[in-house]
mmCIF file as Biopython writes it, N, C-alpha, C and O atoms, coordinates in Angstrom:
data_model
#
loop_
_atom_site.group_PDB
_atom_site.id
_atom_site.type_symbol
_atom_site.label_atom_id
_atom_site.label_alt_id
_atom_site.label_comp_id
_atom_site.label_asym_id
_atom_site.label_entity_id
_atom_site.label_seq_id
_atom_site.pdbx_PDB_ins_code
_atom_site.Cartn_x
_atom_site.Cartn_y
_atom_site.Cartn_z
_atom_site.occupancy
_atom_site.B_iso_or_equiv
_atom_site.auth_seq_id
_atom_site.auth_asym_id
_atom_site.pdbx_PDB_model_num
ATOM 1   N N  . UNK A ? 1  ? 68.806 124.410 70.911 1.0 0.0 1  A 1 
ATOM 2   C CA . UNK A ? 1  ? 67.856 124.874 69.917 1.0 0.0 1  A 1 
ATOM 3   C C  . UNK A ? 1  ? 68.582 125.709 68.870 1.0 0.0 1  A 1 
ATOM 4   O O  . UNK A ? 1  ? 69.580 126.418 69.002 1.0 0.0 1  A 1 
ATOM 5   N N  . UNK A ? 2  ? 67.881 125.464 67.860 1.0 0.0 2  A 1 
ATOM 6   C CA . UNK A ? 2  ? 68.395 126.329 66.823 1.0 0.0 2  A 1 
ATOM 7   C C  . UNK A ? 2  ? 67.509 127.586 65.938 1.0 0.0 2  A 1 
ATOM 8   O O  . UNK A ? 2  ? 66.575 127.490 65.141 1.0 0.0 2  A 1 
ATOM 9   N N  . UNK A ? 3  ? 68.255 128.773 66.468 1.0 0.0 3  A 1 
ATOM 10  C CA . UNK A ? 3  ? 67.019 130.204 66.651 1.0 0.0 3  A 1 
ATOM 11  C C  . UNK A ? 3  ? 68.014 130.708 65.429 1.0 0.0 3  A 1 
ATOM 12  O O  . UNK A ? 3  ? 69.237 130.772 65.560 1.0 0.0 3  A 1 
ATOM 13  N N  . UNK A ? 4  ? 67.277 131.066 64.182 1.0 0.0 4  A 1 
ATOM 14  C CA . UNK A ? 4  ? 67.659 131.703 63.267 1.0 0.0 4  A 1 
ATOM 15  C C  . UNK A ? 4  ? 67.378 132.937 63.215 1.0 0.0 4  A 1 
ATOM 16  O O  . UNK A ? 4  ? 68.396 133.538 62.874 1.0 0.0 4  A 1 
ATOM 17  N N  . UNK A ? 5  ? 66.286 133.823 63.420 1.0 0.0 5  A 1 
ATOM 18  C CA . UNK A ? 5  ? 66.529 135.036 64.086 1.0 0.0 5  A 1 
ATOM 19  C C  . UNK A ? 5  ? 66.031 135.465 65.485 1.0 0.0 5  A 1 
ATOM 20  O O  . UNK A ? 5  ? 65.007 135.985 65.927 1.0 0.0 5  A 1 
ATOM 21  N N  . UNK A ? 6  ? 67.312 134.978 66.034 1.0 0.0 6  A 1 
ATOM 22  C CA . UNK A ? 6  ? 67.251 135.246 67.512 1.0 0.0 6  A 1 
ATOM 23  C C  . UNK A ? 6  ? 68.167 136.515 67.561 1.0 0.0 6  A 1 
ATOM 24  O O  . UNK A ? 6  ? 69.143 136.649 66.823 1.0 0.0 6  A 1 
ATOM 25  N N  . UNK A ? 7  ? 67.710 137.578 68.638 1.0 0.0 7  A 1 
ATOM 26  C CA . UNK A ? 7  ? 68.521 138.636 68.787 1.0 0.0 7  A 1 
ATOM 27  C C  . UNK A ? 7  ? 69.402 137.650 69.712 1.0 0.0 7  A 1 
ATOM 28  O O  . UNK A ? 7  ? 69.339 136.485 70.104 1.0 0.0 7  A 1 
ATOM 29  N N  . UNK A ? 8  ? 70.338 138.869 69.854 1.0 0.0 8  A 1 
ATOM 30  C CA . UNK A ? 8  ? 71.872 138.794 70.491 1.0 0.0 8  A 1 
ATOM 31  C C  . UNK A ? 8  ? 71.497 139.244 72.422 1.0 0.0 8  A 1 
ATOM 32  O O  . UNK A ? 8  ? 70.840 140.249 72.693 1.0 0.0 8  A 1 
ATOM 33  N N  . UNK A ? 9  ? 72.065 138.279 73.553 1.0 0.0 9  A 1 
ATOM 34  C CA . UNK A ? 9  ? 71.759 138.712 74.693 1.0 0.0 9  A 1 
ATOM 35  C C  . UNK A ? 9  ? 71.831 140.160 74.608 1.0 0.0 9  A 1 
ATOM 36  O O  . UNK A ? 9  ? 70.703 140.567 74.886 1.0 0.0 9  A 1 
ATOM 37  N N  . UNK A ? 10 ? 72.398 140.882 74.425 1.0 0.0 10 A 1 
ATOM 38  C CA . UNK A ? 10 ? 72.625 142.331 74.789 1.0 0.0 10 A 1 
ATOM 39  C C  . UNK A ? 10 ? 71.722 142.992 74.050 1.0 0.0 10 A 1 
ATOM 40  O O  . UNK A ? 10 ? 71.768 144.212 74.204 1.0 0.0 10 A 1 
ATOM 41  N N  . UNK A ? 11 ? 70.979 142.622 73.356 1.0 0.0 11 A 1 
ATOM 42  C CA . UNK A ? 11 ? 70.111 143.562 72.478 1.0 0.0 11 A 1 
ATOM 43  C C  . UNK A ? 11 ? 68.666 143.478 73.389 1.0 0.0 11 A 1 
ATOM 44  O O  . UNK A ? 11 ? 67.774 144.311 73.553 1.0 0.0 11 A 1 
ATOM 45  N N  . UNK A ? 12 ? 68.830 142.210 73.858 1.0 0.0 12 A 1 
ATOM 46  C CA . UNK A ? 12 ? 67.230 141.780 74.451 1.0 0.0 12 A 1 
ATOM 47  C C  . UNK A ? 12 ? 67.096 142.321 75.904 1.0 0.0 12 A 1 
ATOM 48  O O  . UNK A ? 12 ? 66.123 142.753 76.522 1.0 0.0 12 A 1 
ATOM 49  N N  . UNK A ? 13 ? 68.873 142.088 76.361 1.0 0.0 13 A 1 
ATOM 50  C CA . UNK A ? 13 ? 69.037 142.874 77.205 1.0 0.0 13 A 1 
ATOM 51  C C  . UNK A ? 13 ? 69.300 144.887 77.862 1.0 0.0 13 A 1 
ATOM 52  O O  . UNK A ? 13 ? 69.322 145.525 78.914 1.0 0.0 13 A 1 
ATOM 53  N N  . UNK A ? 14 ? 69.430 145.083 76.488 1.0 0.0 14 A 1 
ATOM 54  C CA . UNK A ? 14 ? 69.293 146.809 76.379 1.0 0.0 14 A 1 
ATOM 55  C C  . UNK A ? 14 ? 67.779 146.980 76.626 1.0 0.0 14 A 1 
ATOM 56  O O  . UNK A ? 14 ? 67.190 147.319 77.652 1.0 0.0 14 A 1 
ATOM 57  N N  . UNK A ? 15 ? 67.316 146.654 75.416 1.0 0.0 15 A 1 
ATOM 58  C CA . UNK A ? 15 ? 65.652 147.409 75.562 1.0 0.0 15 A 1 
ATOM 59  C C  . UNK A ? 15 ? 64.771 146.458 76.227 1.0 0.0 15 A 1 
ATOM 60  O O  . UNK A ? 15 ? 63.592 146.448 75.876 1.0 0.0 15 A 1 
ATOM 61  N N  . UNK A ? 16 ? 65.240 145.505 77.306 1.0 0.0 16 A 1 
ATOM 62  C CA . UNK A ? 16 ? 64.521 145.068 78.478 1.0 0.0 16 A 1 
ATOM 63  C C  . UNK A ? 16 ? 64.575 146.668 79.598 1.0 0.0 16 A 1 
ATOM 64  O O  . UNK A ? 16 ? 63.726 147.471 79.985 1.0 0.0 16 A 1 
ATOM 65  N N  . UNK A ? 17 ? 66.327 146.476 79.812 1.0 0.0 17 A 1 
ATOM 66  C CA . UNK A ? 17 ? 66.665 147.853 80.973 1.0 0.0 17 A 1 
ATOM 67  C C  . UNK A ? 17 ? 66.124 149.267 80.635 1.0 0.0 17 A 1 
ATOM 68  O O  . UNK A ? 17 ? 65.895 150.167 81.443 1.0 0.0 17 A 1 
ATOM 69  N N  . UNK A ? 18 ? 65.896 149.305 78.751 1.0 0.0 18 A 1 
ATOM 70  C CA . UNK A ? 18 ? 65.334 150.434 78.683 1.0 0.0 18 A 1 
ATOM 71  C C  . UNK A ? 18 ? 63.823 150.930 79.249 1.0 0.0 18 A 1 
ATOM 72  O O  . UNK A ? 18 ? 63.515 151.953 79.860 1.0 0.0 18 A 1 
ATOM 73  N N  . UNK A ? 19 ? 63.158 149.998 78.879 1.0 0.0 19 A 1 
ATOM 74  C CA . UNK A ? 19 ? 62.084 149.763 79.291 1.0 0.0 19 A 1 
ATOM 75  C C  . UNK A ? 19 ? 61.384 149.553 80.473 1.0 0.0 19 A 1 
ATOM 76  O O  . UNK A ? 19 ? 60.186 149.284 80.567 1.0 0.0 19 A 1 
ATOM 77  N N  . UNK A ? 20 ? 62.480 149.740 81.690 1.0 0.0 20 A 1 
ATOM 78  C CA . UNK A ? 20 ? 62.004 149.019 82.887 1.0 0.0 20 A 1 
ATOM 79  C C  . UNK A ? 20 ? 61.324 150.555 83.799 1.0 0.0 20 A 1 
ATOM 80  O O  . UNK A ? 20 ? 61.518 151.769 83.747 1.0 0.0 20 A 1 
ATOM 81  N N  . UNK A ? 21 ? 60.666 149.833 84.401 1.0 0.0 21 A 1 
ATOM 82  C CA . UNK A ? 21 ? 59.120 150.837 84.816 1.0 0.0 21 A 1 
ATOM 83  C C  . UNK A ? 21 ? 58.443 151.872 83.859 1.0 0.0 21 A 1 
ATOM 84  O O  . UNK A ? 21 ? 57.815 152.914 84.046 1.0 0.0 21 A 1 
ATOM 85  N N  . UNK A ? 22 ? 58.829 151.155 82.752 1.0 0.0 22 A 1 
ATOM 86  C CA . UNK A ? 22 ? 57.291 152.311 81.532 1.0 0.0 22 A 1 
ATOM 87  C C  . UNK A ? 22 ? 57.093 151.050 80.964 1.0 0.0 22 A 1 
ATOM 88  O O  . UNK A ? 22 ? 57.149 151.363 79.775 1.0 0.0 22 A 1 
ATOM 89  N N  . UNK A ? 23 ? 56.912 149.920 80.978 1.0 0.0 23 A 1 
ATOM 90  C CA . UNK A ? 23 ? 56.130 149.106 80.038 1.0 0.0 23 A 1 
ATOM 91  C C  . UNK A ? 23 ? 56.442 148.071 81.194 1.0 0.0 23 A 1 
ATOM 92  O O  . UNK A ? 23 ? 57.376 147.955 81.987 1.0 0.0 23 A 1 
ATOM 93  N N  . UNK A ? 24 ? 54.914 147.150 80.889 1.0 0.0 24 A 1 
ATOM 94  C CA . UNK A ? 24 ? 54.292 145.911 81.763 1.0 0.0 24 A 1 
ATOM 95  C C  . UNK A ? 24 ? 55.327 145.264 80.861 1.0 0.0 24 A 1 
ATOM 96  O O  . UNK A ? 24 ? 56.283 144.913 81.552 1.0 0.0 24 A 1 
ATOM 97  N N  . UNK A ? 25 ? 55.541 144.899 79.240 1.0 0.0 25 A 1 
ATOM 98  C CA . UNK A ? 25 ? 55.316 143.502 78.948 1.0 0.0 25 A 1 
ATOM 99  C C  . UNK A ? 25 ? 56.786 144.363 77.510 1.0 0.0 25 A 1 
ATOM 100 O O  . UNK A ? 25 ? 56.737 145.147 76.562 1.0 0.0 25 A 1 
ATOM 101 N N  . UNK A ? 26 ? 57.638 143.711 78.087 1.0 0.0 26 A 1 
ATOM 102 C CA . UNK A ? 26 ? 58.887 144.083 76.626 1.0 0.0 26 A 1 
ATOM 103 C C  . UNK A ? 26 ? 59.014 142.639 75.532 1.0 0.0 26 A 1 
ATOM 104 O O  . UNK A ? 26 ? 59.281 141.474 75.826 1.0 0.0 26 A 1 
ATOM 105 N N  . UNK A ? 27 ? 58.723 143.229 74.265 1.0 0.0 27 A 1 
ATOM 106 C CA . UNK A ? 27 ? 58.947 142.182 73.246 1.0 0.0 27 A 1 
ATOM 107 C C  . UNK A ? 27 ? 60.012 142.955 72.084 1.0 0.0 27 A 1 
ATOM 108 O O  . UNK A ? 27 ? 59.651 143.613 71.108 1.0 0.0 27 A 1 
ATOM 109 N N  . UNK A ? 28 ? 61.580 142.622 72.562 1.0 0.0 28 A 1 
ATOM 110 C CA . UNK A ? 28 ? 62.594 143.041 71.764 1.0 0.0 28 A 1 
ATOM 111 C C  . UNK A ? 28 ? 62.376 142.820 70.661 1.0 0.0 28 A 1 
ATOM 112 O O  . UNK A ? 28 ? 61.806 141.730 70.702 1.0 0.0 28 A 1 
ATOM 113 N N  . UNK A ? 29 ? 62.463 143.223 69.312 1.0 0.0 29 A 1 
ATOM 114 C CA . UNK A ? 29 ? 62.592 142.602 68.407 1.0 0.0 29 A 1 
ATOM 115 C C  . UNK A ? 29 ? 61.130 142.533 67.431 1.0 0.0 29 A 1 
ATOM 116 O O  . UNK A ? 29 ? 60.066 142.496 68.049 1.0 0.0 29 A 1 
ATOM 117 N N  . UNK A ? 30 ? 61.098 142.517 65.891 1.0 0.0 30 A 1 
ATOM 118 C CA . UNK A ? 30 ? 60.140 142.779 65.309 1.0 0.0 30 A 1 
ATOM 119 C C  . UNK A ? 30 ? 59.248 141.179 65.599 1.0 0.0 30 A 1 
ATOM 120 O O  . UNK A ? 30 ? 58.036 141.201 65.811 1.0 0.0 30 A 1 
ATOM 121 N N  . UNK A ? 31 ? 59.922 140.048 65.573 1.0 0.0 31 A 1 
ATOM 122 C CA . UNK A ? 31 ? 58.972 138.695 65.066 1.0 0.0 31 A 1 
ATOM 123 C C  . UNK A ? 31 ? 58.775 138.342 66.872 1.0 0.0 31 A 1 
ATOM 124 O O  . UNK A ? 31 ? 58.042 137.461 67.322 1.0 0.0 31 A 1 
ATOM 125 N N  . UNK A ? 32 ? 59.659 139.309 67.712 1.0 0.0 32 A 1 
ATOM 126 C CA . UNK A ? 32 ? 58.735 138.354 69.196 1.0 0.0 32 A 1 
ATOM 127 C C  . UNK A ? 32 ? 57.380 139.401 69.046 1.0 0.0 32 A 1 
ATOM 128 O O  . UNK A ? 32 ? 56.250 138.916 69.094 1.0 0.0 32 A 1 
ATOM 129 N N  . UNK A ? 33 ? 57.571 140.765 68.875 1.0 0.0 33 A 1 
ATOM 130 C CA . UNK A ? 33 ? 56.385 141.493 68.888 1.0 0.0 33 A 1 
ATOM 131 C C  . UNK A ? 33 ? 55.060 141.268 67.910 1.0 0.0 33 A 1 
ATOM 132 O O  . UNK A ? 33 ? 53.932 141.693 68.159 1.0 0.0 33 A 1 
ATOM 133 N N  . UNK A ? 34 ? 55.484 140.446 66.652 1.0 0.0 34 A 1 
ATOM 134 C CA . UNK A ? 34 ? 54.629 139.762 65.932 1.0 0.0 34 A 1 
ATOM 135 C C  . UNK A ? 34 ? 53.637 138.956 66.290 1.0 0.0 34 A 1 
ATOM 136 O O  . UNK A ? 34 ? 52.410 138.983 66.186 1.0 0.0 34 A 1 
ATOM 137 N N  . UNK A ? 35 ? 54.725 137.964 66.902 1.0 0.0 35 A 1 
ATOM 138 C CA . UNK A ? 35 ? 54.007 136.897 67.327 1.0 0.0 35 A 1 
ATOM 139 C C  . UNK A ? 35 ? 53.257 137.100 68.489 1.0 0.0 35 A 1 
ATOM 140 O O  . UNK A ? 35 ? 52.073 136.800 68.642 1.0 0.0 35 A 1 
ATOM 141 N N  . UNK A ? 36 ? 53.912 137.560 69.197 1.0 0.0 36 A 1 
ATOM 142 C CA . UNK A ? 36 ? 53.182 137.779 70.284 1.0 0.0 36 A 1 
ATOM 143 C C  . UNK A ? 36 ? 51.395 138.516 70.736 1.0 0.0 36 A 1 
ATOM 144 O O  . UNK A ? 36 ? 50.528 138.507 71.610 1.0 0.0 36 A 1 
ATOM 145 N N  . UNK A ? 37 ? 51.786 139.143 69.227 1.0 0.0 37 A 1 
ATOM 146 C CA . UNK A ? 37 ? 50.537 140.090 69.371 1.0 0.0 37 A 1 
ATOM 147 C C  . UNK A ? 37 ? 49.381 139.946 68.311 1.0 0.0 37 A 1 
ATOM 148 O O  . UNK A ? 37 ? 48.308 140.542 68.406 1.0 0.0 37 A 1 
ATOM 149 N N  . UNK A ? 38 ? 49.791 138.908 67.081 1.0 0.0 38 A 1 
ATOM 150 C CA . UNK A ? 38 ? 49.108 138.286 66.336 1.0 0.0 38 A 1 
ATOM 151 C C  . UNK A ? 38 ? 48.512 136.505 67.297 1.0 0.0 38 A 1 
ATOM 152 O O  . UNK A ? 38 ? 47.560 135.751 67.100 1.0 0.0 38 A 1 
ATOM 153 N N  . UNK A ? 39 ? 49.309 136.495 67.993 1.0 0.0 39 A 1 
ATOM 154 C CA . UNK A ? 39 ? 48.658 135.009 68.603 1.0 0.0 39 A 1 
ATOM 155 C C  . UNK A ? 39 ? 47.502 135.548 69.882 1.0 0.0 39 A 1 
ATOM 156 O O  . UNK A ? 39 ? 46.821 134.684 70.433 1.0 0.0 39 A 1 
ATOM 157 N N  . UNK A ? 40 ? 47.370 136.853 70.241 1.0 0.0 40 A 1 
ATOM 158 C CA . UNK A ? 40 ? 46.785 137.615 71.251 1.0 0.0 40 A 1 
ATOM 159 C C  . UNK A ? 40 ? 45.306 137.192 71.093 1.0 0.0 40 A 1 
ATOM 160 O O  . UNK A ? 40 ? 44.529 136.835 71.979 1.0 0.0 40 A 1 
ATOM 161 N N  . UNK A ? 41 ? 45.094 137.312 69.773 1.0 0.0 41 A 1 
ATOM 162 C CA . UNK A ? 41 ? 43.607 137.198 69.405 1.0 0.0 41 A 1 
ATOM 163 C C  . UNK A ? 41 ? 43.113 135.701 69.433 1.0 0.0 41 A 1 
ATOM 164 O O  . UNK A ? 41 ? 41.913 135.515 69.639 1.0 0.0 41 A 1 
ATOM 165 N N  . UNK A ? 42 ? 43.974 134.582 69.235 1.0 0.0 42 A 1 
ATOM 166 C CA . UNK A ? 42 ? 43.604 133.030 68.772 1.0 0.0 42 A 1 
ATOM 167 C C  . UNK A ? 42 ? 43.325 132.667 70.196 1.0 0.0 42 A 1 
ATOM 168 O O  . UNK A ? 42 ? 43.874 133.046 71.230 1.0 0.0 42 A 1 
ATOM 169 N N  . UNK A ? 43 ? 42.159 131.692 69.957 1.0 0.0 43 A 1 
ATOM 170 C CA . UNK A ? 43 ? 41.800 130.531 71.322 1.0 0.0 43 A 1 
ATOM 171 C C  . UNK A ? 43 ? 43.068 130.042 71.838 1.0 0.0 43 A 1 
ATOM 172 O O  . UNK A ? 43 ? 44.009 130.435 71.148 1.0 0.0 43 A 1 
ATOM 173 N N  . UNK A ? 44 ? 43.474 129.161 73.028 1.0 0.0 44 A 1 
ATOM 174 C CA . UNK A ? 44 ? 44.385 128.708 73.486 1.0 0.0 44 A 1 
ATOM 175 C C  . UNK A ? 44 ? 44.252 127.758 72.419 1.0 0.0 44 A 1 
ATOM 176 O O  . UNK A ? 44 ? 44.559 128.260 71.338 1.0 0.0 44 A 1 
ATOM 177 N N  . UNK A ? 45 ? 43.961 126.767 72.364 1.0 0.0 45 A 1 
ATOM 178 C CA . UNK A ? 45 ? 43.969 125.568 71.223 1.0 0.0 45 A 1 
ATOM 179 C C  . UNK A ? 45 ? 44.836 125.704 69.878 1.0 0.0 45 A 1 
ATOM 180 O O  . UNK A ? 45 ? 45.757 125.005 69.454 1.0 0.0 45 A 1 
ATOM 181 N N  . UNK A ? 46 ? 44.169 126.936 69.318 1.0 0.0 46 A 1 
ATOM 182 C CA . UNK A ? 46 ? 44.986 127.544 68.405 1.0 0.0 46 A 1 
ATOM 183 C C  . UNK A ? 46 ? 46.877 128.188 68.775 1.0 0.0 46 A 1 
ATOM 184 O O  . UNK A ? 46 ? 47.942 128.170 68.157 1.0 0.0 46 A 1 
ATOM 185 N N  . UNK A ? 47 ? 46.495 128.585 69.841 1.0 0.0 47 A 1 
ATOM 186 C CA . UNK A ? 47 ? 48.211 128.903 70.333 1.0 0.0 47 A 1 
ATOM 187 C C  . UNK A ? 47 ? 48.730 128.011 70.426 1.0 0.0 47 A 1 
ATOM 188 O O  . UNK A ? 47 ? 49.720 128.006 69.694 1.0 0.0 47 A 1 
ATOM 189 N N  . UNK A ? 48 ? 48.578 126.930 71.118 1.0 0.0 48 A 1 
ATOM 190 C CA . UNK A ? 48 ? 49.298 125.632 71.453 1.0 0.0 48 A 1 
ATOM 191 C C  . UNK A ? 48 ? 49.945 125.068 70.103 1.0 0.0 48 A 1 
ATOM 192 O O  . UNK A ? 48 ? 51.135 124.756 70.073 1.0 0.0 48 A 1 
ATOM 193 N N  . UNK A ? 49 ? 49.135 124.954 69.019 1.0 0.0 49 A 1 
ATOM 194 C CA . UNK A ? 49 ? 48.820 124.282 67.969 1.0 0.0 49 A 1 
ATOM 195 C C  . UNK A ? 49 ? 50.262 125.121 67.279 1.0 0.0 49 A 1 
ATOM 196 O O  . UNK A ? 49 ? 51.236 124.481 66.884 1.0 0.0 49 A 1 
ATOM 197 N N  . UNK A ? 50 ? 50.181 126.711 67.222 1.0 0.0 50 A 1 
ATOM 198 C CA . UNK A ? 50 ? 51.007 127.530 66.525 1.0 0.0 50 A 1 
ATOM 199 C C  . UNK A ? 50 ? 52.574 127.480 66.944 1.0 0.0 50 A 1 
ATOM 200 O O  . UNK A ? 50 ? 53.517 127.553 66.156 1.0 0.0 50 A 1 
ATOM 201 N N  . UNK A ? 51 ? 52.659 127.322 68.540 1.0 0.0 51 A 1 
ATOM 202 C CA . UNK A ? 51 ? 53.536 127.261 69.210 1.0 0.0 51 A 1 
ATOM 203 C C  . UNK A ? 51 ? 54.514 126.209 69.235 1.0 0.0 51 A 1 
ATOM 204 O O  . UNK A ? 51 ? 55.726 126.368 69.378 1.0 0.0 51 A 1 
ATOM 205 N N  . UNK A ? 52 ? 53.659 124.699 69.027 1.0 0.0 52 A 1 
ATOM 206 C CA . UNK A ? 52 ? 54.077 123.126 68.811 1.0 0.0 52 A 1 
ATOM 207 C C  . UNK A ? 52 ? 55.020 123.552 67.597 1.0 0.0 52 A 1 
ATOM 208 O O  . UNK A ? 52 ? 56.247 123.632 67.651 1.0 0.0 52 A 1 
ATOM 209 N N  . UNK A ? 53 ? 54.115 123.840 66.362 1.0 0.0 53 A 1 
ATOM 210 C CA . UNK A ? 53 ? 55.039 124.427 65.285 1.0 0.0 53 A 1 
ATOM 211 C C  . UNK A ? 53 ? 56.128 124.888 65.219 1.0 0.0 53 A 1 
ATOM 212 O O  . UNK A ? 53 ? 56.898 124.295 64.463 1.0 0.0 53 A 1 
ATOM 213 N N  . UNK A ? 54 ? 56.801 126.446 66.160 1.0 0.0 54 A 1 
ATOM 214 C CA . UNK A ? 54 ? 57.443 126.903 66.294 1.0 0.0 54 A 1 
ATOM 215 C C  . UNK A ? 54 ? 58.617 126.112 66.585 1.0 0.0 54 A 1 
ATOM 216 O O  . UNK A ? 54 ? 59.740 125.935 66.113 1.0 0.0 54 A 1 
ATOM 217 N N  . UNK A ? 55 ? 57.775 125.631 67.732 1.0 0.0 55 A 1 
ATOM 218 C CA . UNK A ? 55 ? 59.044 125.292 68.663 1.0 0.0 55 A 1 
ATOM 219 C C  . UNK A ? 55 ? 59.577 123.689 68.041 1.0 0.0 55 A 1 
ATOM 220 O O  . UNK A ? 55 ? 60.691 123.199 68.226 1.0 0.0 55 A 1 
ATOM 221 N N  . UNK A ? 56 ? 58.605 123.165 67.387 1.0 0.0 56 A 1 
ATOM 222 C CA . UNK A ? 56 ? 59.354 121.851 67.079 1.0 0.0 56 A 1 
ATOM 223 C C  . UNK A ? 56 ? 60.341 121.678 65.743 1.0 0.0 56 A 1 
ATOM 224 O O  . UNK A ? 56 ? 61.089 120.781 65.353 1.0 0.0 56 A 1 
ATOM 225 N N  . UNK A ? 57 ? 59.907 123.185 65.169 1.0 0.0 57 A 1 
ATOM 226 C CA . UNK A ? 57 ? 60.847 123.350 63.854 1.0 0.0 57 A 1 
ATOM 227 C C  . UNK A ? 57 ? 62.578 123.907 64.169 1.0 0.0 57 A 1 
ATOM 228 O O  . UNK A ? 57 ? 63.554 123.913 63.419 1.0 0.0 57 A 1 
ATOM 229 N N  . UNK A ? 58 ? 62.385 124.421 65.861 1.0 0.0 58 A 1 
ATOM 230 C CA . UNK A ? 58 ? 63.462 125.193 66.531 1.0 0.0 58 A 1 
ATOM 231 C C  . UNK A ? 58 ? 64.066 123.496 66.954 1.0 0.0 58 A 1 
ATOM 232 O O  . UNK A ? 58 ? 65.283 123.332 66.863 1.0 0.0 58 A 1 
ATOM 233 N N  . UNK A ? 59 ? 63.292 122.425 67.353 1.0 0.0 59 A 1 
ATOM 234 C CA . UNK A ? 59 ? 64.461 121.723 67.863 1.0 0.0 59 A 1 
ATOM 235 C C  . UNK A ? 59 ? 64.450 120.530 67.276 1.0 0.0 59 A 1 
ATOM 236 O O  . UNK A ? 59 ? 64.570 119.608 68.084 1.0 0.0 59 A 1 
ATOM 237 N N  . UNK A ? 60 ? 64.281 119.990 65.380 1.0 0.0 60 A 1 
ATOM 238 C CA . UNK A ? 60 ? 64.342 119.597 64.539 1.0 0.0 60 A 1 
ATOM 239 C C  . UNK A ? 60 ? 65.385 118.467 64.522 1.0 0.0 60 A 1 
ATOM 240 O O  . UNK A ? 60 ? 65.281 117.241 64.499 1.0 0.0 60 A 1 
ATOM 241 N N  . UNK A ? 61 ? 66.582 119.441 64.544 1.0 0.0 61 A 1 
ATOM 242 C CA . UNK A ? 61 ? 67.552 118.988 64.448 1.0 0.0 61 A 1 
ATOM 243 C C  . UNK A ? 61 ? 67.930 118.085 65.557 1.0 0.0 61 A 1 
ATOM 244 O O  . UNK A ? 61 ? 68.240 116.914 65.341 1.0 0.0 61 A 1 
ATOM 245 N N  . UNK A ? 62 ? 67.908 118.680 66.907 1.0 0.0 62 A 1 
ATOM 246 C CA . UNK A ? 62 ? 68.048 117.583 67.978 1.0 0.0 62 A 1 
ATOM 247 C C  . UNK A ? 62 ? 67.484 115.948 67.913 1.0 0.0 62 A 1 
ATOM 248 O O  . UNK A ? 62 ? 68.008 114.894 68.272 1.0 0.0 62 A 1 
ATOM 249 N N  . UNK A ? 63 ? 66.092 116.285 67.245 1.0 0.0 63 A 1 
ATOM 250 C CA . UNK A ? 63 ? 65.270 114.459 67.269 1.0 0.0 63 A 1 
ATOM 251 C C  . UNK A ? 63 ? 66.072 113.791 66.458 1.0 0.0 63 A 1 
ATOM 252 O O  . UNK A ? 63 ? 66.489 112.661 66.711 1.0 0.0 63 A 1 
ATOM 253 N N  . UNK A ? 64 ? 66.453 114.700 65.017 1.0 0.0 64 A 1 
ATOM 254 C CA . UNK A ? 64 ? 66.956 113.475 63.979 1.0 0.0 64 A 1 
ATOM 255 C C  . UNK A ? 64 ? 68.467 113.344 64.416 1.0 0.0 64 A 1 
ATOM 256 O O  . UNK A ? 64 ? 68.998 112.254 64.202 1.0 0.0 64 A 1 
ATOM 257 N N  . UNK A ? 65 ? 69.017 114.079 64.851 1.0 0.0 65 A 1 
ATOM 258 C CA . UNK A ? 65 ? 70.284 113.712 65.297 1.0 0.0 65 A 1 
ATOM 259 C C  . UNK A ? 65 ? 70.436 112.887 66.455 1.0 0.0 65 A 1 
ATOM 260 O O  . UNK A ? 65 ? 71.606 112.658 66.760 1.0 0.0 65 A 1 
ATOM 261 N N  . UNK A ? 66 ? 69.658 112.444 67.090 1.0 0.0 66 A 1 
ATOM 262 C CA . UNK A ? 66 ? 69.298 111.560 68.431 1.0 0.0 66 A 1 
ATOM 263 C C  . UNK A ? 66 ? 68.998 110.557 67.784 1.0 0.0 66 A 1 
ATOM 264 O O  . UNK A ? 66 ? 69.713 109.605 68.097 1.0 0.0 66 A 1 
ATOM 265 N N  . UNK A ? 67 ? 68.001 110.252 66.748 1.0 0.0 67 A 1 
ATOM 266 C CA . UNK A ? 67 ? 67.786 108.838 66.006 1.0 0.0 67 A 1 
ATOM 267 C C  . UNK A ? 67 ? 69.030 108.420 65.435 1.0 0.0 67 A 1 
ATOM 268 O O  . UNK A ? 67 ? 69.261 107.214 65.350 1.0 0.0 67 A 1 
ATOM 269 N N  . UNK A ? 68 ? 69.839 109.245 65.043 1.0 0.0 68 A 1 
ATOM 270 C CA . UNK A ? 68 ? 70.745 108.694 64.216 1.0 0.0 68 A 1 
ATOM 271 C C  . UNK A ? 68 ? 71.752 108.023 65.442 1.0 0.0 68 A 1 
ATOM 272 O O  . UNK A ? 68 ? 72.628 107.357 64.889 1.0 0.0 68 A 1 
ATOM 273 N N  . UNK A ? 69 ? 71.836 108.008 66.365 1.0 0.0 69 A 1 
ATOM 274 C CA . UNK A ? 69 ? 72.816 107.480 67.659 1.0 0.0 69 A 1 
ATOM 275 C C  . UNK A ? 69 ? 72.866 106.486 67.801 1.0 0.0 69 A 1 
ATOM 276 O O  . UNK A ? 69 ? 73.552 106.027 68.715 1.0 0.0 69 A 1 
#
């Protein structure tokens, strides 16, 4: 996949360990805490729908580079 702003393991991994026994639910980073908490409110239907998006723009590149084989 191709994550254009993806944090760095160690970043996701600091303020996971920071966080561990004072918070249920760690979202490193400004756009996982975005998303995460703007999709909170939508029907499942609607998440799925938002998520397909996400994720199929993250692995884009894999389909057309597989057709081209």
């Amino acid at each position: 996949m191709q994550v254009g702003a993806a944090l760095t393991a160690e970043i996701v991994a600091r303020e996971t360990l920071k966080a561990l026994g004072k918070k249920v639910t760690v979202r490193p980073g400004f756009l996982s805490y975005f998303l995460g908490t703007s999709l909170a409110f939508l029907p499942r239907w609607a998440k799925v729908k938002v998520m397909a998006g996400v994720m199929g723009g993250m692995t884009k590149h894999q389909i057309t580079s597989s057709v081209r084989t």
